[in-house]
C-alpha angles and dihedrals in degrees: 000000000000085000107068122079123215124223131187101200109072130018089288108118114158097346095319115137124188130191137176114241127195142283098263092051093040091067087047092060105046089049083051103049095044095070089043123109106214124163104209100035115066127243103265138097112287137160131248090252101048076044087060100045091051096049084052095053092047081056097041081057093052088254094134095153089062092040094049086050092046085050096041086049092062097044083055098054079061110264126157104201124152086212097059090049089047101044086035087056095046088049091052089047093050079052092060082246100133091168102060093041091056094048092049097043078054091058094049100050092054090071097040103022096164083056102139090206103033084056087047096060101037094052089046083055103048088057092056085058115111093215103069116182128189117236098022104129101018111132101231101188144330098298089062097051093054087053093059103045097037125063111211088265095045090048091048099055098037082052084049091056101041085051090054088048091055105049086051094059087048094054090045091048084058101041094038110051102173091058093039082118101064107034082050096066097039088064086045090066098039092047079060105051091044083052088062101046103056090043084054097047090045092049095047095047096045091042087050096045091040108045100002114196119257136186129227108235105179121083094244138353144175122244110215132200088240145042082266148067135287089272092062115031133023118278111246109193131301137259122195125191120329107011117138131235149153126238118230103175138009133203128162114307093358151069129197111230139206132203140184110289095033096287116151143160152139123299136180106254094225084057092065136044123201104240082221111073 
């Protein structure tokens, strides 16, 4: 992948990142880890960080298929770690498996969305997928743009300090009349961008509750009129690997889809993952 760039200080090859987390975490993890089952990784107590430098090792030595099930292995001891989304996606792609990298770029980016190299990839990898819609990833307004640099807690502080600022320049606008001009309109432009903001956390969090954004994960499959197969219901179009949706409804064994331009169907549940855990 042209797009990764290798470096030799650090725990960073080919786009690989490593970091040490904390005690609390680190016996986690090695509870975790001792009822794992994990090819490449033997069976005695190690810490999540021992865990990430042999997965990538295991990378590092072409031997994608040990790394992805040591990654896999700390996001299911329950680790929420832009790093392991983001190794975990360059060792799927290096698998052929878009749809998984995406999904797990799309992880990663969640919790560092101003990340420079998780935004690289993921972009790289959305080009290399078959479905191309136009207007996916276009920044409409200001709202938007909010969405993709802030994640909900940053959002929610910066709103509670906007909120404090402008308070005190309310306050200073009353208490100091002849620059009641100015202090006014201070709080003017504070009142807006903390205008934007809520309206940007609210919409986040309904739109993601509500339809959260999914990921197809199988190389091709069919959309249906109906929560069923081709036998049963008319065959609507078709997605292959990678391609991103939101999920407006779910029944068993199946979710209805939407896509950009007001295109929706029927898919098999195990053919999409929420990109939210």
């Amino acid at each position: 992948m042209s797009v990764f760039r290798p470096q030799v200080s650090g725990i960073k090859c080919p786009g690989l990142r490593v970091k040490s987390w904390g005690l609390g975490l680190t016996i986690l993890m090695v509870v975790s880890l001792l009822v794992a089952v994990v090819p490449v990784v033997a069976q005695t107590e190690v810490s999540p960080t021992e865990a990430m430098l042999r997965a990538n090792q295991s990378y590092e030595a072409g031997q994608y298929a040990g790394a992805i099930a040591i990654y896999e292995a700390i996001v299911e001891a329950g680790i929420e770690s832009s790093e392991v989304y983001y190794n975990l996606g360059n060792a799927y792609f290096k698998q052929g498996d878009l749809g998984r990298a995406i999904l797990n770029y799309r992880r990663a980016q969640r919790i560092t969305p101003r990340d420079a190299d998780i935004a690289t990839n993921l972009n790289f990898s959305r080009t290399q997928t078959i479905d191309q819609f136009e207007g996916e990833a276009e920044l409409t307004n200001m709202v938007q743009v909010a969405e993709q640099w802030l994640t909900l807690n940053e959002a929610a502080v910066l709103a509670l300090i906007l909120w404090v600022l402008f308070c005190y320049f309310v306050v200073l606008a009353i208490l100091a009349p002849r620059l009641r001009r100015v202090f006014g309109w201070m709080a003017t432009v504070l009142a807006l961008f903390l205008v934007i903001g809520l309206i940007s956390t609210i919409n986040r969090l309904y739109t993601d509750w509500q339809y959260p954004p999914a990921v197809i994960i199988t190389q091709e499959v069919d959309i249906t009129s109906g929560p069923g197969g081709a036998d049963q219901y008319l065959v609507e179009f078709s997605l292959h690997a990678g391609t991103e949706v939101r999920i407006l409804e779910s029944r068993p064994g199946w979710q209805r889809i939407t896509l950009p331009g007001d295109l929706q169907g029927w898919v098999p549940a195990e053919a999409v993952v929420e990109v939210i855990k």
